[in-house]
C-alpha positions as CSV (number, residue, x, y, z in Angstrom):
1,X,0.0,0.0,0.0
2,X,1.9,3.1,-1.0
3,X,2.5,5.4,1.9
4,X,2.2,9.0,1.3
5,X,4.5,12.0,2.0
6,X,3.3,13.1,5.6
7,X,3.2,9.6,6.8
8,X,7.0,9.0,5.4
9,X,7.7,12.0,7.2
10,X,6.3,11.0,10.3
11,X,7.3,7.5,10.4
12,X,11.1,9.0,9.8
13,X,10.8,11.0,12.5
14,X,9.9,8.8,14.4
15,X,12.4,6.7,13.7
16,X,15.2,9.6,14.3
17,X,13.7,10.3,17.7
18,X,13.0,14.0,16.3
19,X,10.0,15.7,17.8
20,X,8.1,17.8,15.2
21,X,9.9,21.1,17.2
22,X,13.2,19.3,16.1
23,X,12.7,18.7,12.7
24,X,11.0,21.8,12.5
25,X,13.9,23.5,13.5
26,X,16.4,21.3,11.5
27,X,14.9,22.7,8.4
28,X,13.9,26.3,9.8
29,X,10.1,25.8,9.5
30,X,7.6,25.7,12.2
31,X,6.3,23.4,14.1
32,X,2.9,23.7,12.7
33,X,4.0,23.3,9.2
34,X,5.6,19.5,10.3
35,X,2.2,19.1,11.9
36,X,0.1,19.6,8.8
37,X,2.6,17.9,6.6
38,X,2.4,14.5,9.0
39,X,-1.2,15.1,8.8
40,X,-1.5,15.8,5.1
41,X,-2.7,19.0,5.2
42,X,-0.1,20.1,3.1
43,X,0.0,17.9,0.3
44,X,3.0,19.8,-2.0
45,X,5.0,21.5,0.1
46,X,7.9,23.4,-1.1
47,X,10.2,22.0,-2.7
48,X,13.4,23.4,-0.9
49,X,11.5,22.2,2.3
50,X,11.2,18.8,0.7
51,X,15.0,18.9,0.1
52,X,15.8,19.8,3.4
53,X,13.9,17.0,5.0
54,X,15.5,14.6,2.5
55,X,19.3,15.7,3.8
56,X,17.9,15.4,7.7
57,X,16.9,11.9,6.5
58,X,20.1,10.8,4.8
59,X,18.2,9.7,2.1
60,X,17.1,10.8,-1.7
61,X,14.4,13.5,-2.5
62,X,13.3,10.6,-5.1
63,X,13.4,8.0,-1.8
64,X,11.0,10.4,0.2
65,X,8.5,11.5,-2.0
66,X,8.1,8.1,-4.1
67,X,4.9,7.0,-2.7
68,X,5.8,3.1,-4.2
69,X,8.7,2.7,-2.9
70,X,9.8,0.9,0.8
71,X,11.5,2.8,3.4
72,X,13.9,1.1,6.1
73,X,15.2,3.2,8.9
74,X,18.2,2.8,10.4
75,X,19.5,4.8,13.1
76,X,23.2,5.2,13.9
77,X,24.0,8.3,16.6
78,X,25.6,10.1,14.2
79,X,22.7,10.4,11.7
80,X,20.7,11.7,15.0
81,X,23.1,14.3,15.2
């Protein structure tokens, strides 16, 4: 079942231990933009934004907004950094 943007977002976070106020300020956002985007209020964000989530992640902007494919998460200390 393809998973869509704010839930790749959220399940990343998750995984990174990352509050929304984190990540939010990671990418210099605010915590009410990572809300809607988790909750797919905002359903095409910026793209800069997009990028910038895709470098806190460690992973490709094609690898976070492709809806098909899988994500796997794994957390070393220095990605949490």
């Amino acid at each position: 079942m393809p998973m869509l943007l704010g839930e790749r977002i959220a399940r990343l976070r998750q995984a990174y231990g990352l509050s929304r106020k984190d990540l939010a300020e990671r990418i210099h956002v605010s915590f009410e933009m990572i809300r809607q985007l988790e909750s797919g209020k905002i359903q095409h964000p910026r793209i800069h934004h997009v990028q910038a989530l895709a470098k806190v992640f460690g992973i490709s902007l094609d690898t976070l907004c492709n809806e098909e494919t899988e994500i796997s998460v794994t957390v070393t200390k220095s990605k949490q950094r």
